[in-house]
MILUMGU-576569 format. One record per residue: x, y, z of N, C-alpha, C in turn; residue in one letter. Coordinates in steps of 0.02 Angstrom, whole numbers, plus 50000, padded with zeros to 5 digits. Each point is the difference from the previous one (the first is absolute). Example, Ala and Ser with C-alpha at 12.3 -4.5 7.8 and 13.67 -1.06 7.14 Angstrom:
BEGIN
506604971650390499555005950000500455006050000a 499825005349964500425005950003499615005550037s 
//
This chain:
BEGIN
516325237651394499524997249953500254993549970x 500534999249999500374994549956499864993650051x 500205001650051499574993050039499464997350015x 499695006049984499114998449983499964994949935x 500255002649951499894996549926500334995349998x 500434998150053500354993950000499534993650026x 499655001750071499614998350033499364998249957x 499695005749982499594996949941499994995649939x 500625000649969499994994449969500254995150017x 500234998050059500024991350027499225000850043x 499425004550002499654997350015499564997149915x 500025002749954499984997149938500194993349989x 500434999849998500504992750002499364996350036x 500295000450059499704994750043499134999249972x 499805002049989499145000249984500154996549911x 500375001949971500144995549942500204992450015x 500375001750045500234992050012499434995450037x 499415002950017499514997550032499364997549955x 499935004449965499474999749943500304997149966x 499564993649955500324997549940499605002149924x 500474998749941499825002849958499014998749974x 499584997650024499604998449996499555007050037x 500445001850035499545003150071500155009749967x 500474998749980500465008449950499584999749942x 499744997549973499504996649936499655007849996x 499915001050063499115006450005500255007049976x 500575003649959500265008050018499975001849928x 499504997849955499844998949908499645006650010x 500095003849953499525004749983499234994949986x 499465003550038499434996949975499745001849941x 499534998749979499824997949917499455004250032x 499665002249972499495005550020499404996950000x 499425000650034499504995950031499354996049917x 499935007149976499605001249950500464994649953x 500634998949988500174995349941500134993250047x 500114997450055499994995450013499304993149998x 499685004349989499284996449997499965001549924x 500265001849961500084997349938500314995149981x 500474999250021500584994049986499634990750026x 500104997649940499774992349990500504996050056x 499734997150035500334995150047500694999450006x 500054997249935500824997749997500435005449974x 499715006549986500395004749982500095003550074x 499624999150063499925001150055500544998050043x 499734994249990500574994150020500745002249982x 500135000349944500685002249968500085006450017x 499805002650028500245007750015500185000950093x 499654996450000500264996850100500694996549979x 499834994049968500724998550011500655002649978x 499795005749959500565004849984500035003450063x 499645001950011499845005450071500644997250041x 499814994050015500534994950078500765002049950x 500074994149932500525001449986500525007949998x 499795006149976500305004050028500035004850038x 499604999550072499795002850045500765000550034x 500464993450012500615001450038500295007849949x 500165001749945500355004949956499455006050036x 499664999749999499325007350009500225001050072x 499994995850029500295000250101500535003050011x 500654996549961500475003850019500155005649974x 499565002849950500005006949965499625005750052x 499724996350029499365003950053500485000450048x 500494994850014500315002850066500565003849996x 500314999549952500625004749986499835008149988x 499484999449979499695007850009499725002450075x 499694997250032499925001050059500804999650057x 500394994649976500825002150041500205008449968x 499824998649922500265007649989499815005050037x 499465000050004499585006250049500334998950075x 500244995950021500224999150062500445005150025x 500575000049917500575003250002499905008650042x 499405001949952499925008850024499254999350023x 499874995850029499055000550027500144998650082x 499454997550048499885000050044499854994050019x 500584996850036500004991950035499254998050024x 499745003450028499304997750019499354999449962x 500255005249941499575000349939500124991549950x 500714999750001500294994149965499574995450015x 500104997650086499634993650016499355000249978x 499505005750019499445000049969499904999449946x 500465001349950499684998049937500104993649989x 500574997450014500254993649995499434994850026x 499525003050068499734994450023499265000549966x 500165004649961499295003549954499924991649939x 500785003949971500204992749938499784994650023x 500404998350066499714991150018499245000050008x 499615004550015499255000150017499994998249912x 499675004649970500034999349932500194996349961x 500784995150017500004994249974499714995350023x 499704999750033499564995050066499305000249949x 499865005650008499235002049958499974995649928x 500535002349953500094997249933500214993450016x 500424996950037499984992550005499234996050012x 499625004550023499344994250029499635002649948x 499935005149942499755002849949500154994849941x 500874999849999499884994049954499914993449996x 500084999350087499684992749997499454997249972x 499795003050035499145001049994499835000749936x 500275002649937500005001549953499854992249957x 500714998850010500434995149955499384993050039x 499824999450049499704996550033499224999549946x 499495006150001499615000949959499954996049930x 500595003949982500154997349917500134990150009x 500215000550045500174990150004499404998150014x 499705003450013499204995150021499525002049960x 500025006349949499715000149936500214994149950x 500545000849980500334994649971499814991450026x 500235000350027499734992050043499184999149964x 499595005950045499194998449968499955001249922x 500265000749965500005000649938500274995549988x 500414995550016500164992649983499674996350030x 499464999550061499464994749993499375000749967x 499915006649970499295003149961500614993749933x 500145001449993500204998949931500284990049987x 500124996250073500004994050014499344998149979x 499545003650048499324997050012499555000449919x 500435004749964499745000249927499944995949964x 500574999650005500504993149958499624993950013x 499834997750048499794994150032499224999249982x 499605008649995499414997049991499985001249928x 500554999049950500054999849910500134995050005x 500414997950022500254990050012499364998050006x 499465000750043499504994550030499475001749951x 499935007149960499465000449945500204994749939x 500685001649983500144997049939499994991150029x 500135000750021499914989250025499174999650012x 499285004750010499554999050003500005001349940x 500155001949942499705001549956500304992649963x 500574997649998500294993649975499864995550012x 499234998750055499684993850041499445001349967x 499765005249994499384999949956499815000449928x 500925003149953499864997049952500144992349998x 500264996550016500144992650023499314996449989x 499605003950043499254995050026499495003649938x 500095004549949499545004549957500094995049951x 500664996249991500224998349946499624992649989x 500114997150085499684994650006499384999049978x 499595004650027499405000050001499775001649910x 500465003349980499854999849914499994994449953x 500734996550040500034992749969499414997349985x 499774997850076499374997250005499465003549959x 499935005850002499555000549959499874997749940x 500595000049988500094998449913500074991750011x 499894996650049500144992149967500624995750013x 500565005250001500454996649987500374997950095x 499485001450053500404998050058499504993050013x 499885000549945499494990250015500394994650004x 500735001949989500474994249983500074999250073x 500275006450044500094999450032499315000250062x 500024993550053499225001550040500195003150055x 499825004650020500075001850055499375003950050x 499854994150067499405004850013500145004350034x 499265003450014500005006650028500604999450090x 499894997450034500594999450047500795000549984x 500124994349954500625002049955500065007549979x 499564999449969500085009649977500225005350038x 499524999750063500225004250059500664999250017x 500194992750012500674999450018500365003349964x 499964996749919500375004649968500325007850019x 499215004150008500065008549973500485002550087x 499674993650054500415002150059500724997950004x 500234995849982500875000149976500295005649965x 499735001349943500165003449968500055007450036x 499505003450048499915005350056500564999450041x 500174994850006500484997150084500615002549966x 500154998249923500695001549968500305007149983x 499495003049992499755006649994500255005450038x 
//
């Protein structure tokens, strides 16, 4: 038996040394279905990237229990479970991609909903600063006092359209 468990864990090894820590990311206890669709984006987000960060500690805890079982279990049982783990970490790696992927493209569209906001408060408040501009004008005149200044109706237009162009 002892050369079995020897054998198995340099086949460990070697599959560690193959996968990089990015790819070991997937062996997190999952968060249970019903609360994950509770969780706000970036609390989403932050819980994947905890996930990656200590997925290597959760791996090698998963495998040292499975070498343990090596010790008094059944070599052929070993591999199977072992190739059970890599299935399963396979599963949770494209689980949290896909995840963390989601949340980046929630995020992202929630920063152009919120660009495109911005931009159309910019373009109200500068329409509203062209038309008090031209309300004010047009009051002057009412009252008399833009007689000093002549300006005809073409001028005027020019005027209220500069003033739009600056806008």
């Amino acid at each position: 038996m002892a050369p079995d468990c020897a054998s198995m864990s340099a086949v460990v090894e070697l599959s560690l040394k193959r996968q990089s820590k990015g790819e070991l990311a997937q062996t997190c206890d999952r968060i249970p279905p019903s609360s994950e669709s509770l969780l706000s984006p970036n609390r989403a987000l932050r819980a994947a990237l905890l996930k990656r960060r200590f997925a290597d500690t959760i791996l090698r805890a998963q495998e040292k229990m499975i070498l343990h079982k090596c010790e008094r279990g059944d070599p052929k049982k070993l591999r199977r479970e072992l190739k059970d783990l890599k299935r399963k970490q396979g599963e949770e790696r494209r689980r949290i991609n896909a995840q963390a992927k989601a949340v980046e493209r929630v995020l992202k569209q929630r920063e152009r909903e919120r660009k495109a906001a911005r931009l159309k408060i910019q373009k109200m408040e500068k329409t509203v600063e062209i038309d008090d501009c031209y309300e004010i004008w047009e009051d002057l005149k009412m009252l008399g006092y833009a007689q000093c200044v002549d300006l005809s109706a073409k001028e005027l237009a020019d005027l209220k359209q500069s003033m739009t162009m600056k806008g």
